[in-house]
N, C-alpha and C positions, 0 to 999 in steps of 0.2 A: 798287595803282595804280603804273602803272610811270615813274618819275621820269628825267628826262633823261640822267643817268649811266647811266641802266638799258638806256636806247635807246642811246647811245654806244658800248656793251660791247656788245650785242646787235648792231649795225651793224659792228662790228670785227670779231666772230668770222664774221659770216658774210663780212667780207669775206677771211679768213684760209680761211674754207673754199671759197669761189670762186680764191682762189690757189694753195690747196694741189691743188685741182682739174686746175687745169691747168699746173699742175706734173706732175703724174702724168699727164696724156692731149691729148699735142700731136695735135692736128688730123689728120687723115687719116695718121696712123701705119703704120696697117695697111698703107697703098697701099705704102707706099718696098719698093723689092726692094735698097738700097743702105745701107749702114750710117749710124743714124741721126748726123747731124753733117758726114759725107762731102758731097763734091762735086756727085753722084750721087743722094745723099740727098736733097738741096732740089730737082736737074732735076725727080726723080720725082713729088717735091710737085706742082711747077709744073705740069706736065703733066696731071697728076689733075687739078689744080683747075681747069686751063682747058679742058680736055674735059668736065668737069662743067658747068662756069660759062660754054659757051663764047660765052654774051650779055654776057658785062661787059665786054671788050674795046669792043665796039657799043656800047655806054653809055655809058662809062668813056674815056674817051681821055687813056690815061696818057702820053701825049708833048705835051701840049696844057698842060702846065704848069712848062716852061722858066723857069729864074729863080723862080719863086713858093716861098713858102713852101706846105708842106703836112704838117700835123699824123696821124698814123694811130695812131686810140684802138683800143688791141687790135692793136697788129701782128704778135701771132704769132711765127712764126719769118720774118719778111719778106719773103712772094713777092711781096706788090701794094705795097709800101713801094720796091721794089727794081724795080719796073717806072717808077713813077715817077721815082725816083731816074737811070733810064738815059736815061729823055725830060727830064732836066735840072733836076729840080726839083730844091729845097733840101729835105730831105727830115727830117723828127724822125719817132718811131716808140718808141712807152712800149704799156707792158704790165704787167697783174701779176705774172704767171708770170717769175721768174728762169731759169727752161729756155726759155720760149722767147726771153729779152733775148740770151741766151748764140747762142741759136744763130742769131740774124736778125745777128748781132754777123760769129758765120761766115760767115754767107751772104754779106755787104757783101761782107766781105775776100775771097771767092773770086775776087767779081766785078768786084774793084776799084772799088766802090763809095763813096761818101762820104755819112754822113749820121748825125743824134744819132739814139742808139737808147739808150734806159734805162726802167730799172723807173720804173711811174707808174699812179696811181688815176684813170680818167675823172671821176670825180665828185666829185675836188678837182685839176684840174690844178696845177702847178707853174710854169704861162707867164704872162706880164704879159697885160692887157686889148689885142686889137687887134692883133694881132702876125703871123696867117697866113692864107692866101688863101684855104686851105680845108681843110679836118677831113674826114677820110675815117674813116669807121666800117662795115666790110662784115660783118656777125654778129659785132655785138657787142652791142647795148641790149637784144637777149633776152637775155641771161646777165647782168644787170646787177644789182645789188638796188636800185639807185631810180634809174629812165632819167629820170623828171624833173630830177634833181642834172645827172645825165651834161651832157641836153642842154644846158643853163643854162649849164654850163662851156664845152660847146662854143660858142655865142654868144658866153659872155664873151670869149674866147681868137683869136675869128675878126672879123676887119678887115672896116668897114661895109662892106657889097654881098660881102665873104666867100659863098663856096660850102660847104656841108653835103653830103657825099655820104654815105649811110647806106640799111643793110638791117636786115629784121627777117622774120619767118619769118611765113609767112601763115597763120591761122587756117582759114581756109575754103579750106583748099589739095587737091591730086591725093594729096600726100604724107600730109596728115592722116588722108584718107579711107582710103588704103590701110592705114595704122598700124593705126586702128580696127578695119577690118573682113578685114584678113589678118595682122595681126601682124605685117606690114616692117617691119623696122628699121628708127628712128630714132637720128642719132647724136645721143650727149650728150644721151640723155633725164634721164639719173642727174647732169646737173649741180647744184651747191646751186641754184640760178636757170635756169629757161626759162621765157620768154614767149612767147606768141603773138599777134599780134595783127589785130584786123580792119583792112582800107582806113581807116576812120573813126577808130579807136582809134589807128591810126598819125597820122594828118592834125590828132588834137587835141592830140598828144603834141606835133608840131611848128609852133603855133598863135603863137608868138612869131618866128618865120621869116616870111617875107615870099616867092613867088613859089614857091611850091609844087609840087614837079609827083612824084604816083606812081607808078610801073611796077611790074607786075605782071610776074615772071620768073621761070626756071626751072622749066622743064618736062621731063616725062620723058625721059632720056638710055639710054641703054643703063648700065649701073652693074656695077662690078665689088666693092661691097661685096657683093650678095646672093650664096648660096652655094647649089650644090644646087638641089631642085625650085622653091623661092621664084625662084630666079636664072632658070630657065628658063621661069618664066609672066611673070615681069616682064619680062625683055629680049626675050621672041619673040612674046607675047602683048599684056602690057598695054602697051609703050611703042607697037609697031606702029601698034592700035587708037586709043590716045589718038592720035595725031597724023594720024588722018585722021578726028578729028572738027571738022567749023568750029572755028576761031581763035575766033568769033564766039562761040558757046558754052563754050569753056574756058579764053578769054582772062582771066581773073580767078582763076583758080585756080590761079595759079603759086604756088611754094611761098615763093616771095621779093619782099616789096614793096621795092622799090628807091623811096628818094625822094631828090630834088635841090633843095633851096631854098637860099635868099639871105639873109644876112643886112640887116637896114633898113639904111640909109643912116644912118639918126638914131638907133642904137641904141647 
């Protein structure tokens, strides 16, 4: 029977191998044609990610939080930390991975940026109770080993009627189906930690939030990860097709539930 120390040691290593992890494999790598750390290096990021992602600007209105504090659990090497940061926010930005504190560190200073960025565990933060307007978390509570801890922290850390901005990877998604039944790559399948979860499964994760709201996003884009014949039935074939079938019909099967809720008043 496994005793408390047993679970402490068992929780540290995996969280050493969640670190070590992304230490070795920063986020869309592959995409940069510019040496990683350069000037060049982060444009390239940006650019990938919002021609990927290019719903989250729509959702997301990173100028819309001037003055405010905002938390980013998982910030990577800082693209969406650093957008924020230019629409004026007060900006903090922790991570476990020391590669990427290092290099969201260069990003700022390219951009003459100002904001806290340091190593830090979501699921014991390091901030006093009540302190920022909102916690932004974009693919991270999949990779997490206990998103109930995470979100908790977040709560604790976010000022009553505070904002949660958070993604997680959709179970019942275009992407999963494809995985399954052609083999597409998924990134970061070999993480120590990926979840998936359904509408539901997300909505009860976030049951102590107050004013709820899910969106269903990311859908087939043209991709310049796939290579080869895979690359040429997805980019000319299946995205084509998907996107002239009704919204109505595949409106739920984005591969990213984005949710937005509030912290209580009286929390």
């Amino acid at each position: 029977m496994k005793t408390k120390e047993d679970n402490r040691e068992s929780n540290q290593a995996l969280l050493q191998k969640i670190e070590q992890y992304w230490n070795d494999h920063i986020h869309d790598l592959e995409i940069a044609r510019n040496p990683v750390g350069s000037r060049g290096f982060f444009q390239d990021l940006e650019n990938y990610r919002f021609e990927k992602l290019h719903y989250l600007p729509r959702l997301v209105d990173f100028q819309a939080w001037n003055g405010k504090k905002i938390l980013e659990v998982g910030c990577g090497v800082g693209i969406d930390l650093a957008r924020f940061a230019r629409g004026g926010a007060r900006v903090t930005g922790i991570d476990l991975a020391d590669k990427s504190i290092e290099l969201a560190k260069k990003n700022f200073s390219y951009q003459s940026l100002s904001g806290e960025i340091k190593k830090g565990n979501g699921e014991k933060l390091d901030f006093p109770e009540n302190i920022f307007d909102c916690v932004y978390a974009h693919g991270v509570i999949q990779y997490t080993a206990n998103d109930q801890a995470l979100i908790k922290e977040m709560i604790r850390v976010l000022k009553p009627g505070g904002t949660a901005i958070l993604m997680v990877y959709n179970r019942h998604s275009w992407l999963n189906f494809l995985s399954r039944t052609l083999n597409v790559k998924m990134e970061h399948t070999d993480a120590p930690i990926l979840k998936k979860y359904t509408r539901k499964e997300f909505s009860d994760l976030l049951t102590n939030f107050t004013d709820v709201r899910i969106v269903t996003e990311r859908f087939p884009v043209r991709s310049r990860l796939q290579k080869g014949m895979k690359a040429i039935f997805f980019n000319h074939a299946f995205v084509p097709i998907f996107n002239l079938v009704p919204k109505f019909i595949t409106h739920r099967s984005g591969w990213h539930l984005m949710a937005f809720a509030r912290k209580q008043d009286n929390q």
